[in-house]
C-alpha positions in Angstrom: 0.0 0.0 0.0 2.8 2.3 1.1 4.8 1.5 -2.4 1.6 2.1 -4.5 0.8 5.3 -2.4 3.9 6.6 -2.7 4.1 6.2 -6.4 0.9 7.7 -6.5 1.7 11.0 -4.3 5.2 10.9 -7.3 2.3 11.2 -9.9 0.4 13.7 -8.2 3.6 15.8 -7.9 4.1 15.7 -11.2 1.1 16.4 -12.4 1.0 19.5 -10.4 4.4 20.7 -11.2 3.6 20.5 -14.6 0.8 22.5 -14.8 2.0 25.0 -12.9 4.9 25.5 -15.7 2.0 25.2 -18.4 -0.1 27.7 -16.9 3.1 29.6 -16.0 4.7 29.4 -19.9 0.6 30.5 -20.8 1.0 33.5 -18.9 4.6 34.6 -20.0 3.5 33.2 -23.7 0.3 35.8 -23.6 1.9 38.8 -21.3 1.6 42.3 -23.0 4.8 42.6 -21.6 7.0 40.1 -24.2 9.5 41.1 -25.9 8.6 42.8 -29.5 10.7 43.3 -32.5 11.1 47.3 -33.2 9.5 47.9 -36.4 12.7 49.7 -37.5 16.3 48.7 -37.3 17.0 49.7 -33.3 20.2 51.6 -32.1 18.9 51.0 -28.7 17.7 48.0 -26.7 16.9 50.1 -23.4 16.5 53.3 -21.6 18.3 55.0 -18.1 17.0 58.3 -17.7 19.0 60.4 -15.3 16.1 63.0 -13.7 17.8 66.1 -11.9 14.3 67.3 -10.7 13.9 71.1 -10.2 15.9 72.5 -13.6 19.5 72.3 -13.5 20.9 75.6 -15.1 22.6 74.8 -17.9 25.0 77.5 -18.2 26.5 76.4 -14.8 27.0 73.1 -16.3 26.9 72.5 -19.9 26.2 75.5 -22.1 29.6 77.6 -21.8 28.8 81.4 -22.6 31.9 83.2 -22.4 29.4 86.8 -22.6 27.5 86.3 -19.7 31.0 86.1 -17.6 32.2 88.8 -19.3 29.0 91.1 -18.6 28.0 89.9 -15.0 26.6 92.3 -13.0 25.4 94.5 -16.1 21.7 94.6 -17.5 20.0 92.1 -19.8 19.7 93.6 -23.3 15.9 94.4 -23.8 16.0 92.0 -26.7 16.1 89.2 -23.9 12.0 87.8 -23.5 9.1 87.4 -21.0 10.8 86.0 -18.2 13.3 88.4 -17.8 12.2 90.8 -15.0 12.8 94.6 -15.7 16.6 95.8 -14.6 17.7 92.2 -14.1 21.4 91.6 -14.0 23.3 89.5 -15.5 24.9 86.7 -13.7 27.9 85.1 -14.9 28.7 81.2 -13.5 30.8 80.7 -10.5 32.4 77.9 -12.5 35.6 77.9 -15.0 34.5 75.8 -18.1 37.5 73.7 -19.8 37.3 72.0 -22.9 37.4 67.7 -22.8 38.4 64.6 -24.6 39.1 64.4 -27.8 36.2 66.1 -29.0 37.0 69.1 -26.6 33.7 69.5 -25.3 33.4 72.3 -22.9 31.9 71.5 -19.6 31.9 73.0 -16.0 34.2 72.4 -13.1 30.8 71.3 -11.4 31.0 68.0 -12.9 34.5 67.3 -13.1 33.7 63.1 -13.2 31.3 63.5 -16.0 33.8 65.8 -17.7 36.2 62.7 -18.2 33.5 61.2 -20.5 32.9 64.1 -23.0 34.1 62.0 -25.4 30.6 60.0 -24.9 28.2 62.6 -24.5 26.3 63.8 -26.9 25.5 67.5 -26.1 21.7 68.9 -26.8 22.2 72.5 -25.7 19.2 74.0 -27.9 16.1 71.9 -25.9 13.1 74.3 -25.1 9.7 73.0 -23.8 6.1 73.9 -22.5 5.5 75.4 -18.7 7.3 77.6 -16.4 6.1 76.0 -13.7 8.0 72.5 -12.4 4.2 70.9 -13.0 3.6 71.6 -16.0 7.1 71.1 -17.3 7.8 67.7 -15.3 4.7 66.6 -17.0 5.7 67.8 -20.6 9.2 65.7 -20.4 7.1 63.1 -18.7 4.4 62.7 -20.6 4.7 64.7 -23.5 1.6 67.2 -22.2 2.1 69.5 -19.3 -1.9 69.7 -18.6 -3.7 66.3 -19.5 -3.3 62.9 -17.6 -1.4 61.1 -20.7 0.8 58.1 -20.6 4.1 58.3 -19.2 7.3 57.7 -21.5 8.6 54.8 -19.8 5.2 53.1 -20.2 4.4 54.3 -23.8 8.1 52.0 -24.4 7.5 49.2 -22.7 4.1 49.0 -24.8 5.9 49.5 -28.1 8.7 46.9 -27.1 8.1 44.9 -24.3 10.3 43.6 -21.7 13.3 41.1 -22.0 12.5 39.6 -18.5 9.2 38.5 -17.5 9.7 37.9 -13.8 10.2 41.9 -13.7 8.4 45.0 -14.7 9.2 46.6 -17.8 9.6 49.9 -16.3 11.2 50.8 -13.4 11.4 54.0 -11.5 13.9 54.3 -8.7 13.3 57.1 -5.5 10.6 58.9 -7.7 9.1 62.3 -6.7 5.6 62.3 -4.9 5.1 65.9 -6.4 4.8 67.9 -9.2 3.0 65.3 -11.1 3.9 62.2 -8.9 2.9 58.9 -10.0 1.6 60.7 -13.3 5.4 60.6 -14.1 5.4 57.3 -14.6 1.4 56.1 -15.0 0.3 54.5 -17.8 -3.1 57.0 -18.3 -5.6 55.4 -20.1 -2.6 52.2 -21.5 -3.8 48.9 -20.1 -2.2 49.4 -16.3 0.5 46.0 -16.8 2.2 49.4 -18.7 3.1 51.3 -15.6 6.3 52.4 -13.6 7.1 50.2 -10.6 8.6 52.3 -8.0 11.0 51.5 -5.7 11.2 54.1 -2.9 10.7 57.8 -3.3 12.5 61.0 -3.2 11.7 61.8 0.4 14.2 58.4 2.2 17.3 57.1 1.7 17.2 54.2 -1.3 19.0 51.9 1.4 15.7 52.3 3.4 13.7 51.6 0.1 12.2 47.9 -1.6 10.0 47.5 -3.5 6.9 47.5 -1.4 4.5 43.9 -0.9 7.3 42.2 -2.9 7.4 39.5 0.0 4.9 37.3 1.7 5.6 36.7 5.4 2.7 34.5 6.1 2.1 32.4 2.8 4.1 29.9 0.8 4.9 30.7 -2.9 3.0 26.8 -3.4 0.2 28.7 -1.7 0.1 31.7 -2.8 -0.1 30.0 -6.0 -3.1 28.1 -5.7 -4.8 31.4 -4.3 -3.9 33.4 -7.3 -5.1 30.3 -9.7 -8.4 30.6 -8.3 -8.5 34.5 -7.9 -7.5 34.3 -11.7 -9.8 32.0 -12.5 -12.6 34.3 -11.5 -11.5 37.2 -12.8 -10.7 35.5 -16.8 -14.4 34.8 -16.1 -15.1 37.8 -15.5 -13.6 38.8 -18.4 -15.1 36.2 -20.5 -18.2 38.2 -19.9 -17.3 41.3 -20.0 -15.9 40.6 -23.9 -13.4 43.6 -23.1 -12.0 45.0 -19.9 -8.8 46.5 -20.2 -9.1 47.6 -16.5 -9.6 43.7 -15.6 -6.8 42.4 -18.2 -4.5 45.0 -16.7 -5.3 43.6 -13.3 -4.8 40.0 -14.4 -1.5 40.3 -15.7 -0.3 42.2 -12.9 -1.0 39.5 -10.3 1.1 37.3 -12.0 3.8 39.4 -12.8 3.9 40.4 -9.1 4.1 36.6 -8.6 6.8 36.2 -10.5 8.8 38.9 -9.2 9.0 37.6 -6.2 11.8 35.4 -7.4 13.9 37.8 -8.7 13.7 41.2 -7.7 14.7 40.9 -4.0 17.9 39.6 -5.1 18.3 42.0 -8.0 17.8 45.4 -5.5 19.9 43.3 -2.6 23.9 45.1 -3.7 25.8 42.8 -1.1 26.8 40.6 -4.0 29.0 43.9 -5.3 32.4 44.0 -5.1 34.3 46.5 -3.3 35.7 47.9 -6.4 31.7 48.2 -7.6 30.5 50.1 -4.5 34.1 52.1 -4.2 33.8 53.2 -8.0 29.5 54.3 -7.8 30.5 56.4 -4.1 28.4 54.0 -2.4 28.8 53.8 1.7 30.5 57.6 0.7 29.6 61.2 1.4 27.5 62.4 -0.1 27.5 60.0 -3.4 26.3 57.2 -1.2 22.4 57.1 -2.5 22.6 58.4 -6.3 25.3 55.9 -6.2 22.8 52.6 -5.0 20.1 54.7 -7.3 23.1 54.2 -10.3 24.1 51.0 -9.5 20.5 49.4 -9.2 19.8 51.2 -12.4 22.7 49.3 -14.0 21.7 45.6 -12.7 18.3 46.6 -13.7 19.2 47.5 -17.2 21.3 44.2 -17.2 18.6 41.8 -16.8 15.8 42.8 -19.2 13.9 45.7 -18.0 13.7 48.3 -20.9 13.1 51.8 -19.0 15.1 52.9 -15.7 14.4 56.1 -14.1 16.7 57.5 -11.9 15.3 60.3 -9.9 17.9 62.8 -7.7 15.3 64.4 -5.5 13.7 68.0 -6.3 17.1 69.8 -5.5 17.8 71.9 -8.4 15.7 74.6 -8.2 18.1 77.5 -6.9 16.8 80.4 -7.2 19.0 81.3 -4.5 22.3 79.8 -2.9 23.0 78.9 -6.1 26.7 78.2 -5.8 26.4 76.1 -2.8 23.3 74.4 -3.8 24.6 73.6 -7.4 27.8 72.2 -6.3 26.2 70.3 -3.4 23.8 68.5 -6.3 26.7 67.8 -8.4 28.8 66.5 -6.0 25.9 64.1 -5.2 25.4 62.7 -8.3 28.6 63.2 -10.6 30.4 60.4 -9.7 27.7 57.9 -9.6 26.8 59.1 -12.9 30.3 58.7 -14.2 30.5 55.5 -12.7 27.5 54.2 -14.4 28.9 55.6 -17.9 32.2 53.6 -17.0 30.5 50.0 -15.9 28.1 50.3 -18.5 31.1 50.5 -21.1 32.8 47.6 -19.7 30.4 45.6 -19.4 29.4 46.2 -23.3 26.1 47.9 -22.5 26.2 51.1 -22.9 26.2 50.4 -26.9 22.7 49.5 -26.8 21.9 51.6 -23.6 20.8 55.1 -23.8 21.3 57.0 -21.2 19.7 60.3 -20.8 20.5 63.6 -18.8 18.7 66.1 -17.6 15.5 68.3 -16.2 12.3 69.8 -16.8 14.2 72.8 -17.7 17.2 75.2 -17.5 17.5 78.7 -15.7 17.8 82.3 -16.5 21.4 84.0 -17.4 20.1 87.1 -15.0 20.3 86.3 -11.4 17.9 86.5 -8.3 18.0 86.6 -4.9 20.7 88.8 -4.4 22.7 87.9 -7.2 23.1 84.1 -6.1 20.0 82.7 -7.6 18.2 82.1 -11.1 14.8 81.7 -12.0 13.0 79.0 -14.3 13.8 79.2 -18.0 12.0 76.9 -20.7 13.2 78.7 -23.7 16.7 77.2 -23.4 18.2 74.6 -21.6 21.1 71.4 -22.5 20.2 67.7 -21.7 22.4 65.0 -22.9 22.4 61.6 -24.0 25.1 59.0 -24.2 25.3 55.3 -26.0 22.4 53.8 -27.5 23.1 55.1 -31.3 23.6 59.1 -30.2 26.8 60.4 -31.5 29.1 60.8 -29.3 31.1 63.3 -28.6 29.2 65.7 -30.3 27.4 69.3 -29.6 23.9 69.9 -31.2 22.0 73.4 -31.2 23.1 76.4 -29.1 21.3 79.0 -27.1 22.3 83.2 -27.7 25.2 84.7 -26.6 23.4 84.4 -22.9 22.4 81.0 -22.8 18.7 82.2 -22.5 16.8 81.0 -25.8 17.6 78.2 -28.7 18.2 79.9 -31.9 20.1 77.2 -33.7 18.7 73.9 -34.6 15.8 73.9 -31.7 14.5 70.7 -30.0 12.1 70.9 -28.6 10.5 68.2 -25.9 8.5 66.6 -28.9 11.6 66.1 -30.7 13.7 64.8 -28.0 10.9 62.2 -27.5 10.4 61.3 -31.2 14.4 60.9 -31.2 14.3 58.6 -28.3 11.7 56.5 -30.1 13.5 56.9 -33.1 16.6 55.4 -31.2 14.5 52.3 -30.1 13.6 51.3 -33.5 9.6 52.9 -32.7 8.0 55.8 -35.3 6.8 58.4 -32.9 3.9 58.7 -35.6 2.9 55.4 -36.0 3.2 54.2 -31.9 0.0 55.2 -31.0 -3.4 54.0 -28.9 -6.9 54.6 -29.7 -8.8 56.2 -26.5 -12.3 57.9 -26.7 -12.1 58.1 -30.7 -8.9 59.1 -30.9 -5.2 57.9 -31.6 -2.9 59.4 -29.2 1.0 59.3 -29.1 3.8 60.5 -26.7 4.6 63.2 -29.5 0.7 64.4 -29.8 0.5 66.1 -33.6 4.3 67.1 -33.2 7.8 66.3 -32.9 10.5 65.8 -35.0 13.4 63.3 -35.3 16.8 65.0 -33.9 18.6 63.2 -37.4 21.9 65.1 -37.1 22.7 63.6 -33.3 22.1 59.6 -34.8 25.8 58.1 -34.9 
């Protein structure tokens, strides 16, 4: 009896484990979130987008105007625009700019880590965009609208391309902000919800202090918890099957089991103790005060490395000086230029960064006149620099410029449209032809606009 039970309980385990893998190879098999081939030949395979929240002033960092040192302290010509205040001064940058690499791109003593990599930057220093308030414009570069709830970018990508790792989301976004848009930043709108950010912390504690949050189950088994979502499935495909069409409900179904399936691979993934010395020594991590861009850099690499196709990495809402600008400034670089450099450098070696793109930058840049005493400047959307590096952008290289001042594009404009139709572009996706129908309408990340950026393509 004992021999003929135990062969039977042998059978029974079987049979279970095998439909578990059936039903699990169903569910990968059928996810929204598989892997697509790009329509168009793709320079890059995924995303790391390097937020400074608050609008980093460019000609502190990138955007070298030689004029507005010369003339600090004197009056903005009248020619200047609508955010210039009557009898504003000029304000010329604390910091020296050199020139870099062998391209002998000039960038600020600000970011003297990042500087040692000119020769993979590419330089955008004509960007303009929507808003002069942080809302609206942290929406535009999110979403590509800096009024209406639209999909974010990271989610509009991962529905274009999927993911290469289905036991994680497709998206990512690492310390996030709670404010100026929040979890609109990285929402999917009115995409099927498997299409949103996962976020991992936020901006307001320390990343080491930050998981993922419900990614464990202290009271059930993963055997159990399995049979619990197999019947909580079960009803809802039911559901469905009446319903005929539920996007809500299907976006609900496949993230149960993707939330399932991470369980097995994202603890490990965010747990760094597996680093080397050498790893943590070169991101600035268990340093002052690179210690948590660095984990933010460092997670964003690993993540980047096993499949997910959009990182965020978000340095909290810091760059907004309107005063203190030269302690403020160089307290925000110091924070995040060596983690950034050090992401550029492991990325390299370990034959990423080729088919990564990594992007740089705010919602905006700041005026060339100064405030608060002459130690401040105010928000500027008429020109600004972001950068990218790897993923197909040419490196090396300086596209657009701003006037004499650093205060409008005048010479080969991109605007926010036309960064994101470049990105896109870089991913193998038509900014024109990516699109969703939603209350009798296609939308897309670009709206009715945007142009690709043809002249930065390597």
């Amino acid at each position: 009896m004992l021999r003929r039970a135990g062969c039977g309980f042998g059978s029974l385990a079987f049979g279970s484990m095998f439909s578990q893998l059936a039903l699990s190879a169903h569910a990968v098999g059928s996810s929204p979130l598989a892997a697509k081939q790009p329509p168009a030949p793709a320079r890059a395979k995924r995303v790391i987008f390097l937020f400074m929240h608050g609008g980093p002033s460019a000609v502190d960092t990138f955007d070298h105007k030689p004029l507005l040192t010369r003339d600090h302290g004197k009056p903005m010509p009248t020619r200047a625009g609508d955010l210039i205040a009557p009898n504003s001064k000029l304000l010329g940058s604390p910091w020296e700019f050199s020139a870099h690499g062998k391209s002998g791109l000039e960038i600020s003593a600000a970011f003297p880590e990042v500087a040692k990599h000119a020769d993979d930057l590419c330089l955008i220093r004509s960007m303009h965009t929507d808003g002069q308030a942080h809302g609206q414009a942290v929406l535009k570069l999110h979403t590509g609208h800096e009024t209406q709830v639209r999909p974010s970018m990271g989610s509009w990508i991962i529905y274009g391309l999927g993911t290469d790792n289905q036991n994680l989301p497709g998206f990512v976004t690492i310390s996030p902000s709670i404010f100026n848009g929040g979890p609109q930043n990285y929402g999917p709108a009115f995409l099927p919800a498997i299409y949103q950010g996962t976020p991992i912390g936020s901006d307001n504690i320390p990343l080491s202090q930050a998981q993922i949050r419900h990614i464990k189950n202290a009271e059930l088994s993963p055997e159990l918890q399995r049979k619990q979502l197999d019947l909580i499935q079960e009803m809802n495909r039911e559901h469905l099957r009446q319903a005929a069409a539920d996007a809500q409900l299907e976006g609900v179904i496949e993230s149960y089991e993707l939330a399932f399936r991470m369980q097995t691979e994202a603890p490990k993934l965010t747990d760094i103790t597996d680093e080397s010395e050498a790893t943590l020594q070169l991101y600035g991590i268990n340093q002052t005060p690179t210690d948590n861009f660095g984990r933010q850099c460092l997670l964003a690499r690993r993540f980047a490395e096993k499949g997910v196709r959009f990182v965020q990495v978000n340095h909290a809402f810091k760059w907004d000086q309107h005063v203190n600008l030269k302690r403020d400034l160089e307290r925000n670089a110091r924070e995040v230029d060596q983690p950034i450099a050090a992401l550029l450098t492991d990325l390299k070696q370990r034959g990423l960064l080729k088919d990564t793109l990594v992007i740089w930058g705010g919602e905006f840049g700041r005026t060339p006149t100064a405030q608060g005493n002459m130690d401040g400047r105010d928000h500027n959307p008429h020109g600004f620099t972001m950068w990218l590096a790897g993923g197909g952008a040419k490196p090396g290289f300086s596209y657009g410029a701003t006037d004499d001042y650093g205060y409008r594009a005048v010479e080969n404009k991109v605007h926010m449209h036309d960064l994101h139709a470049t990105i896109l572009h870089l991913l193998g996706l038509d900014h024109k032809q990516l699109t969703y129908r939603y209350a009798g309408r296609d939308y897309r990340l670009t709206d009715v606009k945007g142009n690709v950026a043809k002249e930065i393509l390597s």
